[in-house]
N, C-alpha and C positions, 0 to 999 in steps of 0.2 A: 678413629678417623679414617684411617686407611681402609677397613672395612669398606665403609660409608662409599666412598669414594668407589670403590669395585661396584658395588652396586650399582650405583650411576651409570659408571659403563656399560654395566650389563641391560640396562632399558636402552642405552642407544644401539647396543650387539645384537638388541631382541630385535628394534626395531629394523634391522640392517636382514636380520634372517629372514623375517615378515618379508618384506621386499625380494626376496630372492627366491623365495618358494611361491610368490606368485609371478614374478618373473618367468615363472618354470612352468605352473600350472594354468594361470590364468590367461584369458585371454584378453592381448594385448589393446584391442579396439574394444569397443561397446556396443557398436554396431557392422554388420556385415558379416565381415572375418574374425571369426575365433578362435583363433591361433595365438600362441603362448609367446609373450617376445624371446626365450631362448630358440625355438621355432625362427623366430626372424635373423636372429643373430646367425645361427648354421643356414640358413638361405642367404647369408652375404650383410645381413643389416647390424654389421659390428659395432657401428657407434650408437646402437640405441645399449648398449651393454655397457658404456660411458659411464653412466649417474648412480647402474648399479654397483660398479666398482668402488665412485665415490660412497653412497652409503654405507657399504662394506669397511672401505677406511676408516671412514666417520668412527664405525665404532668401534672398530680394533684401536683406535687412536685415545677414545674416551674412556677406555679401561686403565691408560697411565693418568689420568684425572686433570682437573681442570688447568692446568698449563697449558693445554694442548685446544684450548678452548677459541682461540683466533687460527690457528690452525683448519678446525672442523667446521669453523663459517666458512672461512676461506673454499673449503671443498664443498657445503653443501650448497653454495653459492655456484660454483663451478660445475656442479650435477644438475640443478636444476637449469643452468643455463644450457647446457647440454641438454637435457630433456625437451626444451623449448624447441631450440635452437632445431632440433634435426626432426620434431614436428613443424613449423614453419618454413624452416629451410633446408632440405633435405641435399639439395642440389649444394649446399657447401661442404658436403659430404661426400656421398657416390653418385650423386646424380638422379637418383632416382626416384617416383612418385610418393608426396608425402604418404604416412600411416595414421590413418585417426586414431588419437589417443585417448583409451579406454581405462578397463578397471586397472589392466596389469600396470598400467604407466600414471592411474589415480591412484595405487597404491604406493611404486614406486618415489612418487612426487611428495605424498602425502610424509612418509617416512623423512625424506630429507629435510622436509619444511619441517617435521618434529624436531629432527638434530640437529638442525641449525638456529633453531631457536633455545633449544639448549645448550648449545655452545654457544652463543650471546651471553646468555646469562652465566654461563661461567667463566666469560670473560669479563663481567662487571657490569653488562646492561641489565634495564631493570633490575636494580641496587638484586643482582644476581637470584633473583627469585625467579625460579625455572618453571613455576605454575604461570605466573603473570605474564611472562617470555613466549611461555608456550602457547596462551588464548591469546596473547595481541595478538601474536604474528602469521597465525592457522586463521582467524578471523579478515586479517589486514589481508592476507593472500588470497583468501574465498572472496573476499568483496572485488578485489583486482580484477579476478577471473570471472568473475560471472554480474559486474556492475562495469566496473573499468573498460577491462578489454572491450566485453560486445556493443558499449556506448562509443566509443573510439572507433570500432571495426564498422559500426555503422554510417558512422557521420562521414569517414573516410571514402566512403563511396559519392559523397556530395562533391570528390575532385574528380572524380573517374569517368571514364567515359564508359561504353558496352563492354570494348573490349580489355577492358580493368589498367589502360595507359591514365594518365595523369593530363588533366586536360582544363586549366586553369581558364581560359574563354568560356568553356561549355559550362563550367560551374556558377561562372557572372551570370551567364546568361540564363540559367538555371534561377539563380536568387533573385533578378532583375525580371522575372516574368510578368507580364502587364496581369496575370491573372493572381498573383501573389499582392502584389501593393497596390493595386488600382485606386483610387476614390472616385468611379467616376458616379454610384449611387449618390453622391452626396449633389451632382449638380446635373443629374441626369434620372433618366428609369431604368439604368442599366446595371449591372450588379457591379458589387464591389469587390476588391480584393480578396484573397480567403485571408488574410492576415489583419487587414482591418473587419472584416466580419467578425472572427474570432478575440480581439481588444473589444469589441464595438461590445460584444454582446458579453464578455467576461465581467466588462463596466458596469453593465447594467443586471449581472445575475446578482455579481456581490454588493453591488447600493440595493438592489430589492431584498435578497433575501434578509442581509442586514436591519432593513426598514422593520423588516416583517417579525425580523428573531429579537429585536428590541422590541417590539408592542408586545409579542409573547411573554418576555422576561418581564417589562415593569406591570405586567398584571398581575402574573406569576410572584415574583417578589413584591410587589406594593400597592396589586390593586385589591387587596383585602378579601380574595376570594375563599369561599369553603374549602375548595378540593382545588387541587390543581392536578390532580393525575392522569386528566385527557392531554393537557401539555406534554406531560413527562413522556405518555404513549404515543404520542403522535413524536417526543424527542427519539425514540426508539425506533418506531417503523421504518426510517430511511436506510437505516445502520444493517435490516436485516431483509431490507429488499433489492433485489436486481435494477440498478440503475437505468434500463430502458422501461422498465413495469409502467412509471408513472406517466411516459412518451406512450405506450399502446392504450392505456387507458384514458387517457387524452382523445386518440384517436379514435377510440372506443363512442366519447361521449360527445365529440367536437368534431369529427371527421364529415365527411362530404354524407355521409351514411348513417354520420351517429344520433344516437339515442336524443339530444340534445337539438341538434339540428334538426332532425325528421318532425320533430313535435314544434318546431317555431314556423316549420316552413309548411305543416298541416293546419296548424293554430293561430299563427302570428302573421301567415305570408312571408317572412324570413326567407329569401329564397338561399338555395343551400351554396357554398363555399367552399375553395381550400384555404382561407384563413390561417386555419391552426400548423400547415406546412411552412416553414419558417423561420421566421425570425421569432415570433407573437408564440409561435407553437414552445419552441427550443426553450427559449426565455420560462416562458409560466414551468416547463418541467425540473428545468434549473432550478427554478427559484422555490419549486414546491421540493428539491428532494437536497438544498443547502439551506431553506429555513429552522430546518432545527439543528444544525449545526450552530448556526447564530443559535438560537434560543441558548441554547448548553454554554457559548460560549461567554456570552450577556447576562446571563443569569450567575453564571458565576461570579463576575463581576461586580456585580447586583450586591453579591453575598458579601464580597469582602470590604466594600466601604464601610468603615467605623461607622456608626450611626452616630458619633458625639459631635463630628462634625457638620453636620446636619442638624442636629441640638444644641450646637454654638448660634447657627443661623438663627432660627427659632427664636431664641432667646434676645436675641437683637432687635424680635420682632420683624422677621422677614417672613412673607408666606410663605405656602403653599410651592407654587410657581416660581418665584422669586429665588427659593431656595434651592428645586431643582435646578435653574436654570443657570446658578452661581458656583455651588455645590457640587451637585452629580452629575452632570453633563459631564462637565471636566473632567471628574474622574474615572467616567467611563469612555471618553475618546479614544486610551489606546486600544482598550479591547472592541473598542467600536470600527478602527482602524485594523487591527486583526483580523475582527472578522468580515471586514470589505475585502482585505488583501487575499484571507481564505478561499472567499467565495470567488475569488478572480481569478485566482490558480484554480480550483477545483472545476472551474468552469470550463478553462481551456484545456484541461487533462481530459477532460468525459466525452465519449466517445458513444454510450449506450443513448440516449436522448436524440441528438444529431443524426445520428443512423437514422432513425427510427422519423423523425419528424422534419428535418432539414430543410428535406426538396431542394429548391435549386441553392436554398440557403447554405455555401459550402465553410466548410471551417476546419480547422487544418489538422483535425484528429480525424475527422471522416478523408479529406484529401488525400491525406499517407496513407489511413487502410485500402483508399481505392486507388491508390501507384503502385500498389504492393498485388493487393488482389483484383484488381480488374481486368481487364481485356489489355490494353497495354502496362503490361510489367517494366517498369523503370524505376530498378532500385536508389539510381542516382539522383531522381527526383526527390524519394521518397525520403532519402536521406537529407536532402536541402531543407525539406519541408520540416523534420525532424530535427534539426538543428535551430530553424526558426524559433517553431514551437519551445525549446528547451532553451533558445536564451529568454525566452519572457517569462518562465518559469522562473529561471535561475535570479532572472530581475527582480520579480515581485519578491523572493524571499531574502536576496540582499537586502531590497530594499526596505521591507519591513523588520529584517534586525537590523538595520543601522538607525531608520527610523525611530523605533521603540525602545531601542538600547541607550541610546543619549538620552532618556527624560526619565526621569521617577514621578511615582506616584503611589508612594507609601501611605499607606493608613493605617494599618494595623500593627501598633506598637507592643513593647511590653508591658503596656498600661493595661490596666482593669478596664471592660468595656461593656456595660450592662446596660446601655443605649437599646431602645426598638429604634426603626428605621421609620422617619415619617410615610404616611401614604401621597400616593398619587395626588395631583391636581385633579377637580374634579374634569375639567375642559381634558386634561390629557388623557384621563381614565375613557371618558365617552369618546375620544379619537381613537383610543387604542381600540377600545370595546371595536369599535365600528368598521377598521380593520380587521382584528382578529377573528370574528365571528365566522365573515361568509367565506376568511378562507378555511377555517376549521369546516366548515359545511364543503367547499371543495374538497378539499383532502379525505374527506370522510366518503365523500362520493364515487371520488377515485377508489379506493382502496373497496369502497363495496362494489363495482366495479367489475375489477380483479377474483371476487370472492365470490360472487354470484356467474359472475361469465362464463366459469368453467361447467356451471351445472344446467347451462341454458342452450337452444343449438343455437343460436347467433347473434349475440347482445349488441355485439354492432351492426346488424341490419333489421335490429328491432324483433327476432325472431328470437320469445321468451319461453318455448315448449321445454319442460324440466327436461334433460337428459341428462346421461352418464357417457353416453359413445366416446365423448375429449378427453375422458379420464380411461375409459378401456382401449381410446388406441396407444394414449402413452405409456400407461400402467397395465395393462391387463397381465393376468396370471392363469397359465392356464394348472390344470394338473394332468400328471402323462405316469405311464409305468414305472416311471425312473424319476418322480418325485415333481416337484413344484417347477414347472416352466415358466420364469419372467417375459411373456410374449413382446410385453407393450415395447413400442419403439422410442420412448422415452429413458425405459430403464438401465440400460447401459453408459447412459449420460450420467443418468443419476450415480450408479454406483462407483462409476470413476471421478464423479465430483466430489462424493464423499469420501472416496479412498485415498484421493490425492490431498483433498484436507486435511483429514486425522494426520497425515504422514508430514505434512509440513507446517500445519499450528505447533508442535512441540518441538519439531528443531528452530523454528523461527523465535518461539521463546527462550529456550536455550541458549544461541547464537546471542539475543536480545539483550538477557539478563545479565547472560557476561560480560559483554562488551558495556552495559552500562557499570559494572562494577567496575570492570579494568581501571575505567576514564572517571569513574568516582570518586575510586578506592589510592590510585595509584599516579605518580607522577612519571614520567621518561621521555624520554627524547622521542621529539614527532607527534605527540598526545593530541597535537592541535590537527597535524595533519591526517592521523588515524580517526579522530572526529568526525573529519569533513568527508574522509571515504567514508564511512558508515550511514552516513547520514543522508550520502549522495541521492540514493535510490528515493529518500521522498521527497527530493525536488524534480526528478524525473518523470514526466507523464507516460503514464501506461502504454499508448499507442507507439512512444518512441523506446518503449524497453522492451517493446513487439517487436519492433523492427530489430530494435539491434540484436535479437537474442536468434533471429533468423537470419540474419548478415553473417556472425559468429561462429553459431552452434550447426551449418546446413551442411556445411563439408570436412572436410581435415584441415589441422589436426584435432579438434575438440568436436567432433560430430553429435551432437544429441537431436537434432530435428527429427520427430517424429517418434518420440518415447517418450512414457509418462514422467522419466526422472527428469529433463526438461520443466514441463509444469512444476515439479516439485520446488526446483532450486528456483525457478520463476520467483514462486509463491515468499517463499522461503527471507530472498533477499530485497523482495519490494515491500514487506510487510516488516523486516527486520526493522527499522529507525520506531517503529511504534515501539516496540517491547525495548528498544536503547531508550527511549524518552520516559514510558511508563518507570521504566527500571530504576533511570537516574533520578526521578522523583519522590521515588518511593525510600531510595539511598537517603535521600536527602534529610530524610526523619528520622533514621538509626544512625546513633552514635557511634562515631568510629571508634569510641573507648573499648565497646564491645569483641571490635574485629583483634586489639589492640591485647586485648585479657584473654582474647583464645590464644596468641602468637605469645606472649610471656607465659603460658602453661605449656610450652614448647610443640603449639599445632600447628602445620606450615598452612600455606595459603588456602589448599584446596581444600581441605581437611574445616576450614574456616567457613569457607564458601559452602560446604554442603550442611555444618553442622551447626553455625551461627547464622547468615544471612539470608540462604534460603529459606529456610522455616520465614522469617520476619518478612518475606516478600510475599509471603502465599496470596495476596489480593492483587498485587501486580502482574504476578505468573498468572494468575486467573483470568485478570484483565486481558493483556497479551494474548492469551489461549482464546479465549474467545473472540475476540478482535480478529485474528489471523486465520481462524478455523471459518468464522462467517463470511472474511472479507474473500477468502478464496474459492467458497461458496458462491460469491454475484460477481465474481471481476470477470469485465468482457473485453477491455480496452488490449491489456494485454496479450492474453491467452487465444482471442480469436486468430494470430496469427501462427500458434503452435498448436491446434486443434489437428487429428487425424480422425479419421473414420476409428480408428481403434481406441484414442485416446481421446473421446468428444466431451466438453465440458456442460454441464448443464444451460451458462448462459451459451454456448454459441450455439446449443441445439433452438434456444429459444431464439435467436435472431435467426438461424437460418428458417425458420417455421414462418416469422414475422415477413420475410422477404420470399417466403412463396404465398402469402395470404392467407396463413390459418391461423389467425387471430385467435381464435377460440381454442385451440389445443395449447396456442403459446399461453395463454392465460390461464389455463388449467395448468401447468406445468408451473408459471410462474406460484399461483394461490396455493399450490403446494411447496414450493421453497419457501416461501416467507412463514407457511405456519410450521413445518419442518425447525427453522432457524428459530422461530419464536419459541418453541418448545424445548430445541436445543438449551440457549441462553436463561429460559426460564429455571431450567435442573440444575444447571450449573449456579444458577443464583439461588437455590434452594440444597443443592449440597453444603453451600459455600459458604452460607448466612451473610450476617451484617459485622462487621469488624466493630465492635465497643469497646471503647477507651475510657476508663475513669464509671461515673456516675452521672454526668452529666443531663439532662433534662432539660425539657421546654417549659415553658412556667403555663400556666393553666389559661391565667386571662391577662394576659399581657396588658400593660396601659399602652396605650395608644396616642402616641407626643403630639403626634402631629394633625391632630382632628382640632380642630379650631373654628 
């Protein structure tokens, strides 16, 4: 036992050395100055040598073994408050100009947060298991820092005035802007507030796409078709295309110039329009790129109604109609309700569309990025507006787990269920038909579009001559002495989108999967609160986790503005709640007997985690991976505001191209991201195969109950 015990101390003495040899070698910031904090401390900066001394304690301390365990929080609590402390406030020290805090002081930090979390657990938190100790509380701290804080640091600018005083009038006046609430479109020709434009048009993305993702689904599920794999495809295309694509293409076909227009107004007299700038423009790209989300969402719903209940009707003698309408309605309203509330947040989060098609239509993802980047810079604005936006975020999703959470809607018991599902009315089938059609003929048009545009010299002014020039100014390659030259001026975009992907899909599932086991696996103190930080970041809209990550991260002490590790950790913790939900779901169908048979064979936690639960996750890791590797591929909302010349993201080269007018290079650019990512997803789903469970089969010629 006493062995056992030296060891122990000896990972917190390792950890304590770690921290001291880059105290000594590395360089203390990340950016600028690369000077070593020992370096700091013989230049006079004696208290950044505080936290090193605690880690140092820490583990001279934890070599007399866990008695000394409230001791060593006690200190590494007291180091990292110090590390803070004389990054923020340096001036309660010597006085003198903060130090942005880099690797020497991310290592230094890093280390405490390890020892302190294991002197927790050997004080009795987390029933003293030092694995589960160690991912809460390095997880709990990474969200703090790079969700918490720069959400906090930016909204705090909504009381500030220029010169960073506190200025409680100028923030009223600020939220009370006649241009923020106005109604006066409702009783005039005058425009409306950007905060009712923004509810106005989230109403009506999530009732359309809704509309449109149930006619999908009850076809899909019960309008007795052959094939339904143009559904499934067309559920796919949104997930791996750039959120503005379906707005240029719009523009492409609908614009004052487009394809669409040119031919009504040679053909028809149609005279031409801005129409599609707008509200009518926003809306249709909305609805065209959160319609299969409904579908996915609807359909699955679709799936899990019992069919016996619906064969109870039947039998009573209820139709067709009758039975829907008593029956499945019902039991589809909460995810009908889901996915309105979806499409309502999703709406107000999007940022790529609005841009692109708005015009004077303003809405308050576009309003921040233009207080932020336009001609007048006023971060205090953009922070008011940021705050707006994120309590109606934070609304909708209250509002729909409290909604949803009060009502059950069980169907699927432990009974035997060898039910088919009746079909369609025939009246609902030809309504559905009759929507579903000419949007699939939209969407198909768009998207050929996109795929033809790039090889034509100008689809939207009607000039169809084949070319390649959009693909050789973005792509070109030349050859030179010294090997293969990427000339095109696209390509730098590209390979820092994909560099920064590969690098942050596998910690975001990492990060993911943990934290879904911690909170699956494990009970302790704060579980609920450690939840709701993790989670925090997907009720956040991308435009306000732009802003706050350049509020934060643009000076000391935490400087990252303008480096790729920015993007990464961006990426990282706005995609992490996917791979915590996927993860917890996936828990949710291995038995914790399992976990329970590795720990009586005397395996500790991690040992558990790598060699029982991982393997049994491989389709959620998968999931997760490619979810976070595509999503960080098309995201614009956030990343357009940590974009550098060195560090340019694929979409924000595409919007800067869209907003000097070269339509046709941004849509070659785009028609190769989307088959790029389809290619991607397809490998991974052909390494990956099909997960089979049992023997299971579909029966050949199904009876069909509900044909009468």
């Amino acid at each position: 036992m006493r062995r056992r015990v030296a060891d122990k101390g000896v990972t917190d003495l390792a950890a304590a050395a770690l921290a001291a040899v880059c105290f000594a070698a590395t360089p203390w910031a990340f950016v600028g100055d690369f000077r070593p904090g020992l370096w700091w401390v013989l230049d006079g900066r004696w208290p950044i040598a505080l936290p090193l001394l605690a880690t140092v304690a820490i583990g001279v301390l934890a070599m007399r073994g866990p008695s000394t365990g409230r001791l060593r929080a006690a200190l590494s609590g007291a180091g990292v408050f110090f590390l803070l402390a004389y990054g923020f406030w340096p001036g309660l020290f010597d006085g003198k100009p903060p130090l942005a805090l880099g690797i020497g002081a991310a290592v230094l930090g890093a280390a405490l947060t390890f020892q302190g979390a294991r002197a927790l657990a050997a004080s009795g938190a987390f029933k003293a298991d030092r694995w589960v100790a160690t991912t809460t509380v390095t997880i709990f701290v990474s969200v703090m820092l790079f969700v918490f804080f720069p959400v906090c640091a930016a909204l705090v600018n909504a009381f500030l005035d220029r010169t960073g005083a506190i200025d409680l009038p100028l923030a009223v006046s600020r939220f009370t802007a006649r241009d923020i609430w106005s109604v006066a479109c409702l009783t005039s020709d005058q425009n409306c507030g950007v905060v009712i434009n923004t509810m106005w048009l989230g109403i009506l993305a999530g009732a359309f796409s809704t509309f449109l993702g149930l006619a999908f689904a009850l076809l899909a599920q019960r309008g007795n078709l052959k094939s339904t794999k143009i559904f499934d495809a067309l559920s796919v295309l949104p997930i791996i295309t750039p959120p503005f694509v379906i707005a240029m293409a719009l523009v492409v076909l609908f614009g004052r110039t487009g394809v669409v227009t040119t031919f009504l107004d040679n053909y028809a007299g149609i005279p031409r329009s801005r129409w599609i700038y707008g509200l009518p423009g926003v809306l249709i790209a909305q609805v065209l790129s959160q319609t299969p989300l409904s579908y996915m969402i609807l359909r699955g719903a679709l799936q899990g109604i019992s069919p016996s209940l619906e064969e109870a009707a039947q039998t009573l003698r209820a139709g067709r109609w009758h039975t829907f309408k008593t029956v499945t309605w019902p039991l589809l309203r909460p995810a009908v309700a889901a996915s309105c509330l979806l499409g309502f947040v999703e709406s107000l989060a999007d940022f790529g569309n609005p841009v692109v098609l708005g015009g004077s239509f303003e809405v308050l993802s576009t309003k921040i990025y233009f207080a932020v980047a336009g001609a007048q810079y006023d971060p205090g604005r953009s922070a008011i507006l940021a705050l707006i936006l994120l309590a109606l975020t934070l609304t909708a999703f209250w509002f729909q787990t409290v909604w949803l959470g009060r009502r059950s809607y069980v169907t699927v018991t432990g009974k035997g269920d060898n039910g088919v599902p009746p079909s369609l009315p025939v009246g609902l089938r030809r309504a559905a038909m009759g929507v579903v059609i000419p949007w699939v003929i939209l969407t198909v048009a768009l998207y050929g579009v996109i795929m033809i545009g790039g090889f034509v010299t100008d689809i939207g002014r009607g000039a169809m001559t084949p070319t390649f020039k959009h693909f050789a100014t973005g792509f070109a390659i030349e050859m030179t002495p010294h090997g293969l030259f990427f000339s095109g001026s696209a390509w730098d975009s590209f390979f820092v989108t994909v560099g920064v992907a590969a690098v942050a899909a596998p910690i975001t599932t990492l990060v993911g999967i943990l934290t879904a086991y911690v909170l699956s696996r494990h009970n302790f103190i704060g579980k609920r609160t450690f939840e709701f930080v993790t989670m925090l970041a997907f009720a956040i809209p991308g435009t306000v986790i732009g802003v706050a990550y350049v509020s934060a991260f643009n000076t000391p002490p935490v400087e990252l503005a303008g480096t790729g590790l920015i993007l990464v950790i961006c990426f990282v913790f706005r995609n992490m709640p996917v791979g915590v939900r996927a993860g917890i779901a996936a828990l949710s169908q291995i038995d914790k007997s399992l976990d329970e048979a590795s720990t009586t064979l005397g395996a500790s936690t991690g040992t558990t985690v790598k060699r029982v639960t991982i393997p049994l996750l491989k389709h959620a890791i998968i999931a997760t991976l490619v979810f976070s590797f595509v999503h960080a591929m098309t995201a614009v909302s956030a990343i357009v505001f940590l974009v550098t010349a060195r560090y340019n993201m694929a979409t924000a080269y595409i919007v800067g191209r869209v907003d000097a007018g070269e339509y046709p290079l941004a849509i070659a650019y785009s028609s190769l991201l989307i088959v790029f990512m389809l290619l991607v997803v397809l490998l991974i789903q052909l390494l990956v195969g099909e997960r089979k469970l049992g023997r299971r089969g579909v029966a050949a010629n199904p009876v069909n109950l509900g044909a009468r």
